[in-house]
C-alpha positions in Angstrom: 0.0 0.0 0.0 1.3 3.9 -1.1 2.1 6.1 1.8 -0.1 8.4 0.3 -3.4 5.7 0.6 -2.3 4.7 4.5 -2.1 8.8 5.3 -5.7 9.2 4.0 -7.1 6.2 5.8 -5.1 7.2 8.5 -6.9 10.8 8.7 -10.3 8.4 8.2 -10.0 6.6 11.3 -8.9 9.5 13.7 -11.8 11.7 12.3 -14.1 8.4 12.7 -12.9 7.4 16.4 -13.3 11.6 17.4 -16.6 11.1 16.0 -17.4 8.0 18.2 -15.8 9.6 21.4 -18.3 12.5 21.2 -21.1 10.4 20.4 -20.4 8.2 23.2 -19.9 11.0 25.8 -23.1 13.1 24.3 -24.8 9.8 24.5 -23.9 8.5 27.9 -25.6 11.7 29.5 -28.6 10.6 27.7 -28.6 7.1 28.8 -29.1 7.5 32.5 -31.8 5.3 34.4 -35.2 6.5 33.6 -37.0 7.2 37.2 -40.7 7.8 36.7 -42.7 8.4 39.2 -45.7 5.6 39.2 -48.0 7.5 41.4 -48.1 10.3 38.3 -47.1 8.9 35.3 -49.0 5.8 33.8 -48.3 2.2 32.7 -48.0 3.1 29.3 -45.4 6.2 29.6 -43.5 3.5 32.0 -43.4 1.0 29.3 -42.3 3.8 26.1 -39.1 4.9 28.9 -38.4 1.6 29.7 -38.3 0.7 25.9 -36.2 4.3 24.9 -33.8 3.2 27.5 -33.5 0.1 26.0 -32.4 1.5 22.6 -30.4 4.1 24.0 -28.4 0.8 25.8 -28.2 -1.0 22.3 -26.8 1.9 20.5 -24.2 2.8 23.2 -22.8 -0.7 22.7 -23.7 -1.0 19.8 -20.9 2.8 19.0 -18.5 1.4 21.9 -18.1 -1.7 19.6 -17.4 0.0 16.6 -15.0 2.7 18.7 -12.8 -1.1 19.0 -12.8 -2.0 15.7 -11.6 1.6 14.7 -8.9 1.7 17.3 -7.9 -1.7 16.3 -8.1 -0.7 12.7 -5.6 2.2 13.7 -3.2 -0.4 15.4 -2.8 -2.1 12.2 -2.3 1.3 10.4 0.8 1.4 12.2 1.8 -2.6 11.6 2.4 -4.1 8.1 -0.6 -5.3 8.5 -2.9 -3.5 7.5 -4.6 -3.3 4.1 -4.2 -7.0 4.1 -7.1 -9.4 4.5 -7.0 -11.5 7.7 -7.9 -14.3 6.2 -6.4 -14.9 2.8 -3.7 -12.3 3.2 -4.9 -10.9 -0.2 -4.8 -7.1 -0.8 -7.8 -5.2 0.2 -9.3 -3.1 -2.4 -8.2 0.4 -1.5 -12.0 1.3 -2.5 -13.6 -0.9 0.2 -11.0 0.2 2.8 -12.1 4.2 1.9 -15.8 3.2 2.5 -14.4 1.2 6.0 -11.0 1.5 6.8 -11.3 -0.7 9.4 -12.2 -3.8 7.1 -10.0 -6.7 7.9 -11.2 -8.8 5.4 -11.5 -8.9 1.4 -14.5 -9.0 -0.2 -14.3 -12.4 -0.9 -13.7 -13.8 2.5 -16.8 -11.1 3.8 -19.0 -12.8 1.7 -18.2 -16.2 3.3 -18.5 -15.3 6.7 
C-alpha cells in the first residue's frame, strides 16, 4: 500500500474514532436510568421509557463496539498489516478500505462469513 493511501485512511479513522468519542460521551448523558414516578405517570409512559432506554443501551454498545474495531483498525495502520485481508492475506481493495478502513477482510472472504 502507497504512503499516500495509509495517510488518508489514517486521517479516516482518527476523524471516525473523534466522531465515536463524542457520540459516546453526548450519549452517555442521555442514557441514565429513567425514574418515573408511578403515582403520576401511567403504565403506558412506564413502558415507552423503559423501551427508549432500552435503545439508548443498544446503541451505546452497539458505537463502543465500533469505537474497538476503529482503534484496532488504527493499530494495524501502524503494523504491516494493515490493508491486508486477515484471512487470505490478499490485498484489500483500497475502495472498500475508503468506505471502512477498518475492514479486515476482502470482499471475498466477507462474503463467506
Amino acid at each position: 500500500m502507497d504512503s499516500t493511501l495509509r495517510a488518508e485512511l489514517d486521517g479516516l479513522l482518527h476523524r471516525r474514532i473523534a466522531e465515536f468519542e463524542a457520540g459516546c460521551a453526548a450519549g452517555s448523558s442521555r442514557s441514565e436510568a429513567v425514574e418515573l414516578d408511578q403515582a403520576r405517570v401511567g403504565r403506558l409512559s412506564r413502558m415507552d421509557a423503559m423501551q427508549q432506554q432500552a435503545m439508548l443501551d443498544a446503541t451505546k454498545i452497539r458505537n463502543q463496539q465500533e469505537l474497538k474495531r476503529l482503534v484496532r483498525a488504527l493499530a494495524r495502520v501502524e503494523s504491516d498489516d494493515f490493508g491486508y485481508c486477515e484471512e487470505c492475506g490478499e490485498p484489500i481493495a483500497a475502495g472498500r478500505l475508503r468506505i471502512d478502513p477498518a475492514a479486515h477482510l476482502c470482499v471475498e472472504c466477507a462474503a463467506q462469513h
